[in-house]
C-alpha positions as CSV (number, residue, x, y, z in Angstrom):
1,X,-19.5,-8.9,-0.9
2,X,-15.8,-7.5,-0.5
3,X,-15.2,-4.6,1.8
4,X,-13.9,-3.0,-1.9
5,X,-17.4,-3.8,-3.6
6,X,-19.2,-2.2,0.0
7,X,-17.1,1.0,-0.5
8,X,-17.5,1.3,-4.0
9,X,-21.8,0.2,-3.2
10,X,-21.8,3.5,-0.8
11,X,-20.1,5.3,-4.0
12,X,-22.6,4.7,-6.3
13,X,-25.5,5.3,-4.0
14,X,-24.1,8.5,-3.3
15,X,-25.5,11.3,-5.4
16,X,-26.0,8.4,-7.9
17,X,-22.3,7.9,-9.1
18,X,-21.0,5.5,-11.0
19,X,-23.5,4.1,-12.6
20,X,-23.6,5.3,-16.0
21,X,-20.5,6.1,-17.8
22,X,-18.4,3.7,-19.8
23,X,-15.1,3.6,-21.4
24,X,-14.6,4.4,-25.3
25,X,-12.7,3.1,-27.1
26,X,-9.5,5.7,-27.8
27,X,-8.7,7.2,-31.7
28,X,-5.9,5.1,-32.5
29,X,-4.2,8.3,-33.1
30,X,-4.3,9.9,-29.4
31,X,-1.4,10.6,-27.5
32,X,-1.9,8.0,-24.7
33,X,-1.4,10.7,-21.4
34,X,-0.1,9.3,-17.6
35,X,-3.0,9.2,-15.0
36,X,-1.9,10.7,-11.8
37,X,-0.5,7.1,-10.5
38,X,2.1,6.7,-13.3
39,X,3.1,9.8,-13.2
40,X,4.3,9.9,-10.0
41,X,6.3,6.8,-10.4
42,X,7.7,8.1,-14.0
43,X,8.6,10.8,-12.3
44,X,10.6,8.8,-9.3
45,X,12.3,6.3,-11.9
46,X,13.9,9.8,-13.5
47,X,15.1,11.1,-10.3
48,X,16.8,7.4,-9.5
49,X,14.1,5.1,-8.1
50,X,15.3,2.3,-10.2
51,X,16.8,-0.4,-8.4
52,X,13.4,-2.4,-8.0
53,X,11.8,-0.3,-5.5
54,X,8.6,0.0,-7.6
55,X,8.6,-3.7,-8.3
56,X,5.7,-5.5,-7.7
57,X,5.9,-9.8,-7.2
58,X,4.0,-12.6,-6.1
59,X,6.1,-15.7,-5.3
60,X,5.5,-19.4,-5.0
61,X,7.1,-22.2,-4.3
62,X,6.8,-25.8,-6.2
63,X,6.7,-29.2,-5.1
64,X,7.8,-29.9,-8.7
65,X,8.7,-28.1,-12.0
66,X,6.9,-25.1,-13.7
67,X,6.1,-26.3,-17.6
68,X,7.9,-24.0,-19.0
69,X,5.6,-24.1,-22.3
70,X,2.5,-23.7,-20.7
71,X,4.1,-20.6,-18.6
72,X,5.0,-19.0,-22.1
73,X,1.7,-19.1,-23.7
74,X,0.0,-18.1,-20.2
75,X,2.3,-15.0,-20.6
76,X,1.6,-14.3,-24.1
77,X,-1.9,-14.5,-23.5
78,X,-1.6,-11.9,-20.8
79,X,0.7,-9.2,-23.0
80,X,-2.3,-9.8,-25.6
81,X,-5.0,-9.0,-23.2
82,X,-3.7,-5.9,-21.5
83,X,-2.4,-3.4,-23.6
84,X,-0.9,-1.5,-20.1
85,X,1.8,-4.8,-20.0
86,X,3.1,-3.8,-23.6
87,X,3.4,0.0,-22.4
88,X,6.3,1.9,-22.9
89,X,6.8,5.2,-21.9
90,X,8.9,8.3,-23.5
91,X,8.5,12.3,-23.0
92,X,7.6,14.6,-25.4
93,X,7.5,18.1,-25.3
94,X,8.8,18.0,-21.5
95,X,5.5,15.4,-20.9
96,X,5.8,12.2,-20.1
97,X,3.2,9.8,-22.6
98,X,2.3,6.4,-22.9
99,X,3.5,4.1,-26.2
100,X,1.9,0.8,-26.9
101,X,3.7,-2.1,-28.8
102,X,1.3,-3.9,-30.7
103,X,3.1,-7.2,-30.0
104,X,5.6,-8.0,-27.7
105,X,7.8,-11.0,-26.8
106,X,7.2,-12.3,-23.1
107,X,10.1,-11.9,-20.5
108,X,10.7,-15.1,-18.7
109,X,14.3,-15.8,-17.1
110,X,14.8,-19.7,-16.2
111,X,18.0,-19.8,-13.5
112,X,19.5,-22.2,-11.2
113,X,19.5,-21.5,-7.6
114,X,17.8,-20.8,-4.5
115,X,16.5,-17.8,-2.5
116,X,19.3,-15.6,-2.9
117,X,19.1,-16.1,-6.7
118,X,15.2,-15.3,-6.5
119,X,16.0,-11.9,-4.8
120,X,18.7,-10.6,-7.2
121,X,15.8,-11.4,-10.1
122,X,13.5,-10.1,-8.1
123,X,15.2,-7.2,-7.6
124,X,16.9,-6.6,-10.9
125,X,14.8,-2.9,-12.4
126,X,12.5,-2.7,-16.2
127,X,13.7,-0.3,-18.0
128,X,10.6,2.1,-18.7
129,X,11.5,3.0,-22.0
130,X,11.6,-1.0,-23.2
131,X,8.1,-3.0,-22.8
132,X,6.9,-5.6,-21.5
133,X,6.9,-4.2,-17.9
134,X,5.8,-7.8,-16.5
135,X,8.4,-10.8,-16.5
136,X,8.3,-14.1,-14.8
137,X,11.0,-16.4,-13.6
138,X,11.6,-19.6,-12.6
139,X,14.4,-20.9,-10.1
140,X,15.1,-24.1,-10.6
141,X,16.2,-26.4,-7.4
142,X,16.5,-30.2,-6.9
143,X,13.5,-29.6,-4.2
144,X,10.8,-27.9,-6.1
145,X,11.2,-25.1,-8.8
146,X,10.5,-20.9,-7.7
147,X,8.4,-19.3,-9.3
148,X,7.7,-15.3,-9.3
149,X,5.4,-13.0,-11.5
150,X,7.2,-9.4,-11.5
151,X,5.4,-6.2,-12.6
152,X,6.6,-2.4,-12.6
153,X,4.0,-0.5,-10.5
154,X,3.6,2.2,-13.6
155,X,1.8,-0.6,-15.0
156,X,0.0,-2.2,-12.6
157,X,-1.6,-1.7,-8.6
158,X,-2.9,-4.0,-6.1
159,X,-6.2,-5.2,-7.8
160,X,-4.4,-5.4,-11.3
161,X,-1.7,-7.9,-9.3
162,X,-4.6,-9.8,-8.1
163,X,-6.4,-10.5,-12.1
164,X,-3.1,-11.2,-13.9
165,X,-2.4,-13.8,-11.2
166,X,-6.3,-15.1,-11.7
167,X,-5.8,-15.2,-15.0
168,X,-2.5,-16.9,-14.8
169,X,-3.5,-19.6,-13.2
170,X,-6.4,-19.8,-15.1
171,X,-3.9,-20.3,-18.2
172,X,-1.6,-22.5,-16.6
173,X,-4.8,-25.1,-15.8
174,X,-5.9,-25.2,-19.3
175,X,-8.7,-23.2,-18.9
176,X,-9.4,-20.0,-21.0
177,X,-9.9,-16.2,-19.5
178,X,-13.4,-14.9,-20.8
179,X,-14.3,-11.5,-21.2
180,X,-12.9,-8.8,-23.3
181,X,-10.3,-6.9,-20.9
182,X,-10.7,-2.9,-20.4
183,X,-7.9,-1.0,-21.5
184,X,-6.0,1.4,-19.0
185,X,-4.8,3.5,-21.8
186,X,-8.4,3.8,-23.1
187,X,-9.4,4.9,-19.4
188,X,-6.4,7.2,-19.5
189,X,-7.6,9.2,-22.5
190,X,-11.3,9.5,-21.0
191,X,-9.9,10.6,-18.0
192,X,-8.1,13.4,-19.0
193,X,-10.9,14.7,-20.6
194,X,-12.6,15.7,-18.1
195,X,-13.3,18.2,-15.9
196,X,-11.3,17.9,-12.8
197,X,-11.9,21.4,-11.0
198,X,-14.3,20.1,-8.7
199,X,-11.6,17.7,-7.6
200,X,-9.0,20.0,-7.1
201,X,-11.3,22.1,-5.1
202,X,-12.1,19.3,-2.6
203,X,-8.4,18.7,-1.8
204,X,-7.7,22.2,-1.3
205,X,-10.6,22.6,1.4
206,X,-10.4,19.3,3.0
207,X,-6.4,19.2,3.5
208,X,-6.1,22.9,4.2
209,X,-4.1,23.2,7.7
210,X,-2.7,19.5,7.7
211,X,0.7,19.0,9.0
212,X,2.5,17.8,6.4
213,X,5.5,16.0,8.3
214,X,4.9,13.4,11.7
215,X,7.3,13.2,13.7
216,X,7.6,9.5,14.7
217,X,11.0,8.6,17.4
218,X,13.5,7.2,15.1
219,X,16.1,5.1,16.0
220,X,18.5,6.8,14.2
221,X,18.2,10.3,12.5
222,X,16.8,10.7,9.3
223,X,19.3,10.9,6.5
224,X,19.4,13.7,3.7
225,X,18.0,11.6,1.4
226,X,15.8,8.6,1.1
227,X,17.6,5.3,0.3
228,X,14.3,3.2,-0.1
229,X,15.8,0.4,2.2
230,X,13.2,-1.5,3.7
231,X,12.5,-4.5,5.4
232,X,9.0,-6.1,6.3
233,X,7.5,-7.7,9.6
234,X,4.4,-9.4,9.9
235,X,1.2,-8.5,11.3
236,X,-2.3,-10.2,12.3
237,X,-5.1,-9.0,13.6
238,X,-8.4,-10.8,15.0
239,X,-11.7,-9.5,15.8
240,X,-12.3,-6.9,12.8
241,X,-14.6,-9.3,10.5
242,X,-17.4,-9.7,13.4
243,X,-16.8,-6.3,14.6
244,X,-17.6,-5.5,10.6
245,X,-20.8,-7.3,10.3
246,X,-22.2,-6.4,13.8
247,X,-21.6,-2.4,13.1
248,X,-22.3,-2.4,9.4
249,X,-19.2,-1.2,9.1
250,X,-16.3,-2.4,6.3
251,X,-12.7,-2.8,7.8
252,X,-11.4,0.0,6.0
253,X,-12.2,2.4,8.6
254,X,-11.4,-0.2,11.7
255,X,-8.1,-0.7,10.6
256,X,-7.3,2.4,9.5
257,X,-8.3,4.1,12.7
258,X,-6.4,1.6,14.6
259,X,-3.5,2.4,12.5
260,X,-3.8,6.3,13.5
261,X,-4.4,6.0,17.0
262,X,-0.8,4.3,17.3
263,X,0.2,7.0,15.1
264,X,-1.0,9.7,17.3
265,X,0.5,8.2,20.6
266,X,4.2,7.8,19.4
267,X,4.5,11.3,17.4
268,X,2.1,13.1,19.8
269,X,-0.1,14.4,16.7
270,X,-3.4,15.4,16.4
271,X,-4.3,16.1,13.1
272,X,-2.7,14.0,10.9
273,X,-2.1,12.8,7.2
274,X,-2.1,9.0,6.0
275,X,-2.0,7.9,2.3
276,X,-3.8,5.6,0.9
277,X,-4.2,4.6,-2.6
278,X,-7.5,4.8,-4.0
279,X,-9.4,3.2,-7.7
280,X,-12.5,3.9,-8.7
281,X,-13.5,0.0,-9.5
282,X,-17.3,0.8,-10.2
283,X,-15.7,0.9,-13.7
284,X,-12.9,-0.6,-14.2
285,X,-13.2,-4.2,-13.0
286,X,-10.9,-6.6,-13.9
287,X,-8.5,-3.6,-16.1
288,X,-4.7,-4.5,-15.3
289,X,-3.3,-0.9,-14.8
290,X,-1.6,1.7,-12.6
291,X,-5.4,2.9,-12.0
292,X,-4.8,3.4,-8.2
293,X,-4.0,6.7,-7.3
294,X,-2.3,7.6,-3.9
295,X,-4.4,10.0,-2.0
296,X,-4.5,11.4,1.8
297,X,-7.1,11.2,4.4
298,X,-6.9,13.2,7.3
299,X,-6.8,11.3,11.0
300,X,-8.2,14.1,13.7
301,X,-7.2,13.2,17.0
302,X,-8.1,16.2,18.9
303,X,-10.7,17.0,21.3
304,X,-11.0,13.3,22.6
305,X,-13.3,11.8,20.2
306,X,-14.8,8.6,20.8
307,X,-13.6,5.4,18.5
308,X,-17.0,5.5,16.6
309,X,-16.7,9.4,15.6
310,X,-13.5,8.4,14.1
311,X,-15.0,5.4,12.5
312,X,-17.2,7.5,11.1
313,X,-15.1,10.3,9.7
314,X,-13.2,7.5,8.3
315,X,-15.8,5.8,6.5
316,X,-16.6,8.9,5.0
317,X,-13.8,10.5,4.1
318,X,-13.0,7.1,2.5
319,X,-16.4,7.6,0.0
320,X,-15.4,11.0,-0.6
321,X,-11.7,10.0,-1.1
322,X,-12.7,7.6,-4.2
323,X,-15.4,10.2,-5.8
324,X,-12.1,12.8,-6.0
325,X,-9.3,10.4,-6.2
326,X,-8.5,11.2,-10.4
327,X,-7.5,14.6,-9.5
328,X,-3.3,14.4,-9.9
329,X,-2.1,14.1,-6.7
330,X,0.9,15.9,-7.8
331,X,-0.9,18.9,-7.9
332,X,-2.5,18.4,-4.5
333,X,1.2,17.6,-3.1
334,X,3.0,21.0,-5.0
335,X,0.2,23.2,-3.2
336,X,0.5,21.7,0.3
337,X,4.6,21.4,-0.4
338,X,5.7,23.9,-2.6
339,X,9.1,23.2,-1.5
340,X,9.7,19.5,-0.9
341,X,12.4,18.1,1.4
342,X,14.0,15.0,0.1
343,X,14.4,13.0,2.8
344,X,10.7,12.5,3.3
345,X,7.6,12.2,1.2
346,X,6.1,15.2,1.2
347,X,2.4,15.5,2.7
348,X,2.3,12.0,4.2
349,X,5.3,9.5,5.1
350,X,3.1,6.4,6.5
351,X,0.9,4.4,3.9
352,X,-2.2,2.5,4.9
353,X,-2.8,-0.3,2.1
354,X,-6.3,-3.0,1.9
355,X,-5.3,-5.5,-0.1
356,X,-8.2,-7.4,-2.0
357,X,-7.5,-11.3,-1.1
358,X,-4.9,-13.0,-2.0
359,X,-5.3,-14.6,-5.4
360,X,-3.5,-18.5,-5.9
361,X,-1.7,-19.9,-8.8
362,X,-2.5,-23.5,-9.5
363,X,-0.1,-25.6,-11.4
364,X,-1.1,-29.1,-12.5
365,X,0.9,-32.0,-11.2
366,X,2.3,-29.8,-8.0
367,X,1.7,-28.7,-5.1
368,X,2.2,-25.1,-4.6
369,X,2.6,-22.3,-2.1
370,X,2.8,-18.6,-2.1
371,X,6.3,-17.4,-0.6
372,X,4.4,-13.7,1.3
373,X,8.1,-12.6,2.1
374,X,10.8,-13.4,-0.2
375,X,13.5,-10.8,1.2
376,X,12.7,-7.5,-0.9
377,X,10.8,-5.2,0.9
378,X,11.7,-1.7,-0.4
379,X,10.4,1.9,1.6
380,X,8.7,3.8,-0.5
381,X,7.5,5.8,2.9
382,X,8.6,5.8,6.7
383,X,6.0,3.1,7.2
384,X,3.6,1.4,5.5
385,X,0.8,-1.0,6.7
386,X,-0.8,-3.3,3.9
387,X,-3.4,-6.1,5.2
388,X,-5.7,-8.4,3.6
389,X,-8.6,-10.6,4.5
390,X,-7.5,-14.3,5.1
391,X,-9.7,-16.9,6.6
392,X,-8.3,-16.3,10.8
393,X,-9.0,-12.6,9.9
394,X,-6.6,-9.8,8.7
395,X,-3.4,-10.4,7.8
396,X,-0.5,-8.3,6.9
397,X,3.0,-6.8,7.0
398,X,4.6,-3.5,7.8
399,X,7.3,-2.8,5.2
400,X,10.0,0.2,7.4
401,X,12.5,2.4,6.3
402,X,15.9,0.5,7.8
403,X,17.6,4.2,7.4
404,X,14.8,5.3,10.3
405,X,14.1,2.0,12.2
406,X,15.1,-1.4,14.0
407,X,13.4,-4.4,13.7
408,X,12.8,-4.7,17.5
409,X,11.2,-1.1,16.9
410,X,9.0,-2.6,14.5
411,X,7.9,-5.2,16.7
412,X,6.9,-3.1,19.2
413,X,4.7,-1.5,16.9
414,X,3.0,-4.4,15.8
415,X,2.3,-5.1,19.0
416,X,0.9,-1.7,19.6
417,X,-1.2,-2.2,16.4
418,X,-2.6,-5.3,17.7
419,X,-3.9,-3.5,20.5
420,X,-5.6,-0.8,19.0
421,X,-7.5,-2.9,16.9
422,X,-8.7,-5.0,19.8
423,X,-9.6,-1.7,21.7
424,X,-11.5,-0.2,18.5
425,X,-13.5,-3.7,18.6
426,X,-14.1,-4.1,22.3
427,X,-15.1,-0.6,23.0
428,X,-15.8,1.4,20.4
429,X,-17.5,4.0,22.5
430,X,-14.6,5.2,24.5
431,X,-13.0,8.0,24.0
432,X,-9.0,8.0,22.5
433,X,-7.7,9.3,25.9
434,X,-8.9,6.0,27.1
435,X,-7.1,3.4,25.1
436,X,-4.3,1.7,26.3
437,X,-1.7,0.7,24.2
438,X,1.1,-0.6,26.8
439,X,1.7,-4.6,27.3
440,X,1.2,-6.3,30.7
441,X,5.0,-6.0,31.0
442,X,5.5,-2.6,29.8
443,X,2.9,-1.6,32.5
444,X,5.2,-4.1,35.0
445,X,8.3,-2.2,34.9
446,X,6.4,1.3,35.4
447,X,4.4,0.5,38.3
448,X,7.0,-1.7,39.9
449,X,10.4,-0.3,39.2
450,X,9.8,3.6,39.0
451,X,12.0,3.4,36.2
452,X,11.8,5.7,32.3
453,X,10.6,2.7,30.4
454,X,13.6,3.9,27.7
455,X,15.6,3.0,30.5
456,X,14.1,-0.5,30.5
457,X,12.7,-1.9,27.6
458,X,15.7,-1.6,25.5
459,X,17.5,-4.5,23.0
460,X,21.0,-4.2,21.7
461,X,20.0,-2.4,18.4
462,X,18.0,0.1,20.7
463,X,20.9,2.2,22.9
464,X,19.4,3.1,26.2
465,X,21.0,6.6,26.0
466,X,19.9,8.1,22.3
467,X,21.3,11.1,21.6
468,X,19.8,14.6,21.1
469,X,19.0,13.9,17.1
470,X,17.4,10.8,18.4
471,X,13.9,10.7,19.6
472,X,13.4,8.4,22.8
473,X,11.8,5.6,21.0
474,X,10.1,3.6,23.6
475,X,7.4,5.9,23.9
476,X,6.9,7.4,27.4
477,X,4.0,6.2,29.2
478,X,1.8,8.9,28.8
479,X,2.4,8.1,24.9
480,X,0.3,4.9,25.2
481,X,-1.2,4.5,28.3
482,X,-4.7,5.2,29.0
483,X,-6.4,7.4,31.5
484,X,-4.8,10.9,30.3
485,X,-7.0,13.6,30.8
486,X,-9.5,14.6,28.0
487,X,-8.9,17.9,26.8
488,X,-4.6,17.5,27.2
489,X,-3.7,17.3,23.5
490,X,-1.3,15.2,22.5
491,X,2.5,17.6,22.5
């Protein structure tokens, strides 16, 4: 079992959800409305969020050449099963609505090139008003042919990414996809007729008080507006699968906490806002759509809590996250934010992500191998940290806002990361005042040289004297390291 089927298991069992309900078939005459997902990203492609930001790809690399045939009917095959691929979308009446095409030609681009050539594809935007929203291409090179699946977002989220990919290379091995898909659009209609009070209500209550902006040291100050220029670095993590099994625990709530305890020692937060994208699978298995909606859970640091009382909180906040997660988090967002800033998300600026695992594409006659970086990392938010089981344990990248942040920042962080995970494992009954984040030679330079550690740790894209708009980002020591009296907050 998946930590996604474990969370979705504690869903059901609670207060018997889940079980029942199942998705009608729409009037072919309804007006097709935008979950909560979709709309948020129509809404950012109208305001200029176009230039492949909400692109979503998984690349591989050949030790031959794609059959181009065979890619063509594996694609058509794919527009024919999920009606969300053939989706256009248009506003009416000031709304924004889904369109279906009943048949659409697939989009595949065959190039000459390399790397560079992948990128600009990769990057090049859909137009929203013009299905399909899903396109391959294939470089080809005198060493083995490129080959990339790209989706829009609106479309499509993490465990939609992973079936068309299954079923892909399903297709491309001759074998056929069984099943009858679930339409997104069908689920889309249900959705929005239902009662979604009780939802709004939870928000309210549970996110009342939240800061909605954390203050992490930049390296540079934060410009008027966001750019979405990102860049990724990667990230593993041992430990967390036999931590998992031993507590009972899925690593949802390990990584997550991990993730807000380095959080909470470089902005010097207590209470605290993460977003994380939520879809109710106990339905919806194997639909390709935008189903996912981003949500926040709420990391309190205060009062010295042990590693297992956050643990906890985070396990269940994450159940009650997914019963309340079709509530439009729009609405949630305007009531916390009336009046948004536009150089930050409003609410939450980091983004914690659990990626199902990894799905391969086999393609008969060649070897092939999935490309996890191919240069095109885009910030939605400040930072966002997306893992996944792999067989050595949990692996991952953190895709940063270069407007905010140096790679050697980014690094540090990692490192950080990989620290707090161990600590959450090892010892999950101390208290947060306890951990210590600092490396061996971080804690060298304090206790031998006397010195700030912004005075010592520094690289030549990190100036050792910042200047008033820029945060020290080497954290002090009292940031990370451990022994701090319980009871001193955080500020």
């Amino acid at each position: 079992m998946t930590d996604r089927d474990r969370l979705f298991a504690m869903l059901a069992a609670k207060r018997g959800l889940g079980g029942g309900d199942t998705i009608p078939r729409r009037p072919s005459d309804v007006v097709v409305p935008l979950l909560p997902g979709p709309r948020q990203r129509w809404f950012l492609d109208q305001v200029g969020a176009t230039d492949g930001v909400y692109t979503m790809s998984q690349v591989w690399r050949l030790t031959g050449s794609v059959d181009v045939s065979a890619l063509r009917a594996a694609l058509i095959v794919l527009l024919a099963r999920h009606e969300a691929l053939r989706t256009s979308f248009a506003e009416v009446d000031g709304e924004p609505v889904q369109r279906v095409a009943a048949d659409v030609a697939p989009s595949l681009s065959i190039v000459d090139g390399d790397m560079s050539v992948l990128r600009a594809e990769l990057a090049r935007p859909f137009d929203l008003t013009t299905p399909p929203l899903l396109r391959a291409v294939v470089v080809r090179h005198p060493d083995g042919d490129l080959l990339a699946l790209c989706v829009h977002h609106i479309v499509c989220d993490g465990p939609s990414l992973s079936t068309l990919v299954g079923e892909l290379s399903a297709l491309l091995a001759g074998r056929p996809v069984e099943g009858v898909a679930i339409s997104a659009c069908d689920y889309a209609v249900w959705q929005a007729g239902r009662d979604g009070d009780e939802h709004g209500q939870y928000w309210s209550i549970y996110l009342a008080g939240v800061p909605t902006r954390l203050d992490l040291p930049t390296d540079r100050p934060r410009p008027p507006t966001q750019s979405f220029r990102g860049a990724s670095h990667p990230v593993t993590v041992d430990g967390v699968a036999e931590f998992c099994a031993r507590e009972g625990l899925t690593a949802f709530p390990v990584l997550l906490t991990a993730f807000a305890l380095v959080l909470g020692r470089l902005s010097r937060a207590d209470d605290m806002a993460i977003g994380v994208p939520m879809r109710d699978d106990t339905r919806l298995s194997g639909c390709v759509g935008m189903l996912a909606n981003t949500v926040a859970l709420r990391c309190r640091l205060a009062g010295d809590p042990t590693i297992r009382t956050l643990l906890d909180q985070a396990r269940t906040d994450a159940v009650n996250a997914l019963e309340h997660q079709s509530h439009p988090w729009e609405l949630v967002a305007r009531e916390l934010v009336p009046h948004p800033d536009l150089s930050h998300n409003p609410v939450f600026q980091t983004m914690f992500v659990l990626n199902p695992t990894a799905s391969d594409v086999t393609v008969t006659g060649s070897a092939v191998t999935p490309l996890d970086d191919p240069g095109t990392a885009a910030a939605r938010f400040d930072l966002t940290l997306a893992f996944a089981p792999s067989k050595g344990g949990y692996v991952g990248q953190i895709d940063y806002a270069t407007d905010l942040f140096d790679a050697a920042t980014i690094t540090r962080f990692s490192e950080y990361l990989q620290r707090a995970v161990a600590a959450v494992v090892s010892t999950p009954d101390a208290r947060v005042s306890e951990i210590d984040l600092l490396t061996d030679a971080e804690w060298s330079l304090i206790t031998t040289g006397g010195h700030r550690v912004a005075e010592v740790v520094h690289t030549p894209d990190f100036p050792p004297h910042p200047t008033p708009q820029q945060d020290q980002l080497t954290p002090a020591p009292d940031r990370l390291a451990k022994g701090r009296p319980p009871g001193t907050g955080w500020g």
